[in-house]
Backbone as ProteinMPNN parsed JSONL, in Angstrom:
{"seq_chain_A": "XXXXXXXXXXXXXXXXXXXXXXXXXXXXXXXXXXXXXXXXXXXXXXXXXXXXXXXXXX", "coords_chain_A": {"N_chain_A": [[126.552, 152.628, 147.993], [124.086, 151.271, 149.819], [121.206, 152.375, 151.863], [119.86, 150.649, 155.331], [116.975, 149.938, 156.073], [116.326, 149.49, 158.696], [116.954, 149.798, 161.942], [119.283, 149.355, 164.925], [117.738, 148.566, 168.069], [117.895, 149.061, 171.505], [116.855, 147.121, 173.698], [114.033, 146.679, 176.763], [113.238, 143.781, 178.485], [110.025, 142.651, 179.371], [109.884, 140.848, 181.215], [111.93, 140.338, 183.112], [113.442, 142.84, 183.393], [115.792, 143.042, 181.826], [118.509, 144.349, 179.976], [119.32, 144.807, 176.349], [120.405, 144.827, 172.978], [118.918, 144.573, 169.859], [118.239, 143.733, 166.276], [115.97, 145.847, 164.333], [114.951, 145.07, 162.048], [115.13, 142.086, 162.038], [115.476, 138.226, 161.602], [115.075, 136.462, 162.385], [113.184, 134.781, 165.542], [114.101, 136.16, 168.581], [115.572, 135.949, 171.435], [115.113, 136.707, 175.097], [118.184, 136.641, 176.614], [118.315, 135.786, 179.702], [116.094, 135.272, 180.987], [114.419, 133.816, 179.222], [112.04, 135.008, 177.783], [110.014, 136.019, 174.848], [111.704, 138.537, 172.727], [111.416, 139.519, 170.236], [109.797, 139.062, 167.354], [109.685, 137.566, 164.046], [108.407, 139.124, 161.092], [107.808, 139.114, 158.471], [109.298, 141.4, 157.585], [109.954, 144.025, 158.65], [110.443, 143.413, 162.506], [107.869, 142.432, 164.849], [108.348, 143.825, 167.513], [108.269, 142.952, 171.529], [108.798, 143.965, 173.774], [109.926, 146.785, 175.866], [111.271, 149.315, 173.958], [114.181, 151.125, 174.372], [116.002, 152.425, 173.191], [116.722, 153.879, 170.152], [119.318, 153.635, 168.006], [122.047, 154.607, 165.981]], "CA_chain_A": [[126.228, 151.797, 149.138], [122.968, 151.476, 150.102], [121.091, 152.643, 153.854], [119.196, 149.852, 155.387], [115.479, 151.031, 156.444], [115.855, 148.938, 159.309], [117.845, 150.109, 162.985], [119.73, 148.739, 165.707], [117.449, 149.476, 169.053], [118.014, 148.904, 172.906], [115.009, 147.028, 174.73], [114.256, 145.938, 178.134], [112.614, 142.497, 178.473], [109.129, 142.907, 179.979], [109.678, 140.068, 182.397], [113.135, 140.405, 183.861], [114.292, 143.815, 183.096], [117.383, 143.004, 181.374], [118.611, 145.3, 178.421], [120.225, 144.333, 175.136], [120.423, 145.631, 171.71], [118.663, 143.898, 168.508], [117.963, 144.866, 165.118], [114.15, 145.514, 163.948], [114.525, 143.959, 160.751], [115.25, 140.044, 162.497], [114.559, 137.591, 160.556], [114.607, 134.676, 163.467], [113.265, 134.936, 166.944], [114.914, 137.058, 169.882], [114.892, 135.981, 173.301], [116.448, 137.186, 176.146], [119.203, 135.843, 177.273], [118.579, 135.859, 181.052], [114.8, 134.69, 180.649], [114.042, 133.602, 177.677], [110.685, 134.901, 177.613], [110.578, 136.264, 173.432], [111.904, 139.867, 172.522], [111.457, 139.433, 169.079], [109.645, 137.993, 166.102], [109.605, 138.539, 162.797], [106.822, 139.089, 160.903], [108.402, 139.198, 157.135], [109.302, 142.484, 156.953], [109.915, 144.823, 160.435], [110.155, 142.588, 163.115], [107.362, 142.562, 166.226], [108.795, 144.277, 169.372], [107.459, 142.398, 172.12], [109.596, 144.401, 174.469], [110.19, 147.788, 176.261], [112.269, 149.672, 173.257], [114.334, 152.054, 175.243], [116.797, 153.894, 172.448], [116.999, 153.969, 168.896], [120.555, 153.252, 168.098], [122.219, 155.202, 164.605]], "C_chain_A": [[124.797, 152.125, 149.573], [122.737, 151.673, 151.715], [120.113, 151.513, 154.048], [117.977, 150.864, 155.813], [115.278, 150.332, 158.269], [117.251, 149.95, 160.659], [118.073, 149.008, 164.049], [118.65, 149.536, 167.22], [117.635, 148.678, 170.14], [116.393, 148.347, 173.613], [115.332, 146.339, 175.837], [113.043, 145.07, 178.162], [111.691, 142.747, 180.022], [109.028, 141.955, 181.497], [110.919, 139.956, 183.643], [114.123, 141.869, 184.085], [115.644, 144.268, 182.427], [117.259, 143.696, 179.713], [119.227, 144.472, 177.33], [119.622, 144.836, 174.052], [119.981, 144.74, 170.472], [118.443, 144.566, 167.534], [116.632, 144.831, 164.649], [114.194, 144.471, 163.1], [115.047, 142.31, 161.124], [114.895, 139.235, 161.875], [114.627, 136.132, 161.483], [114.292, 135.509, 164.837], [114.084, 135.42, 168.118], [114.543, 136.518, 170.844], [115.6, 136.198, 174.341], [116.975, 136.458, 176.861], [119.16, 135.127, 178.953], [117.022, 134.481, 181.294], [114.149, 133.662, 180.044], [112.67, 133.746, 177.168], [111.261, 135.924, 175.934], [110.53, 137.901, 173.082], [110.98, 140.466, 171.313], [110.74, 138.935, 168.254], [109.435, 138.311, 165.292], [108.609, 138.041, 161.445], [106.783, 139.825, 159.148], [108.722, 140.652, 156.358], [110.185, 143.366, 158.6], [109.796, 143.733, 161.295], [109.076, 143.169, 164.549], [108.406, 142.503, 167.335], [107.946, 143.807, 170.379], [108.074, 142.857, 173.478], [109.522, 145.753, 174.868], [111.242, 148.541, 175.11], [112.873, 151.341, 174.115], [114.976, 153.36, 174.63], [116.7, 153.31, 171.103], [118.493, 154.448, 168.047], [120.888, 153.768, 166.776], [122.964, 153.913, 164.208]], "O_chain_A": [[124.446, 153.302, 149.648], [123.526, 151.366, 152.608], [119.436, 151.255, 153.053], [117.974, 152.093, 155.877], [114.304, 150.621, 158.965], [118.214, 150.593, 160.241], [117.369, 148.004, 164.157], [118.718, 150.743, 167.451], [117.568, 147.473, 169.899], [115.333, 148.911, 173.883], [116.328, 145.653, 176.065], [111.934, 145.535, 177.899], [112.109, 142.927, 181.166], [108.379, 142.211, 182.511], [110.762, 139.568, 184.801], [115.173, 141.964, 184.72], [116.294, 145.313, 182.449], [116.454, 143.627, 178.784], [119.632, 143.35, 177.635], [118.465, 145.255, 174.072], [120.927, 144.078, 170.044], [118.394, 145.795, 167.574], [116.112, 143.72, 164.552], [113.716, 143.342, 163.216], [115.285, 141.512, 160.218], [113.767, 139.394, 161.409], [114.245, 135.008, 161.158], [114.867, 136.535, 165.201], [114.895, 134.568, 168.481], [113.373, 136.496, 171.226], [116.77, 135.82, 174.414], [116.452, 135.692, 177.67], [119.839, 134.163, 179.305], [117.034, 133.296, 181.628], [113.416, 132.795, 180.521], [112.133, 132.969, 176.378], [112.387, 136.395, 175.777], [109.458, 138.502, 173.147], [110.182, 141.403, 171.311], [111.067, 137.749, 168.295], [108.915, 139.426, 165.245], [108.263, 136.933, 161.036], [106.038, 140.708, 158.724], [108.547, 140.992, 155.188], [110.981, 142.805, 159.352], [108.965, 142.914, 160.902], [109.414, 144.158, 165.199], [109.043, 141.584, 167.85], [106.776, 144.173, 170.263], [107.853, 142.078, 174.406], [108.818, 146.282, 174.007], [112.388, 148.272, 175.473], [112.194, 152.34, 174.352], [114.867, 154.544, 174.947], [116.585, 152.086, 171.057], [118.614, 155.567, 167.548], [119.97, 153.449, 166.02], [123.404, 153.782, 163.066]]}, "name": "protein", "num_of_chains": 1, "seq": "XXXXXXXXXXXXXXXXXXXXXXXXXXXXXXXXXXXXXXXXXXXXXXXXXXXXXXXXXX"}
């Protein structure tokens, strides 16, 4: 079984404060739920954090 290179992490959305959990490697757009200003985008590989990352999730 293989390990991904990628993690699950916790961020808080720069404009509303609201938390939630995505995965780096994204391969579509994040946006927060509450807001919708954009968490996320992905940038063919690692995705751009556009966000407060608060934990790094195993």
């Amino acid at each position: 079984m293989s390990k991904s290179k990628y993690r699950f992490i916790k961020v808080r959305c720069a404009s509303c404060k609201h938390e939630q959990i995505t995965f780096e490697g994204s391969t579509t757009k994040v946006k927060c739920p509450m807001c919708e200003n954009t968490i996320a985008e992905p940038k063919g590989g690692k995705a751009e954090i556009k966000a407060r990352i608060i934990e790094v999730l195993n």
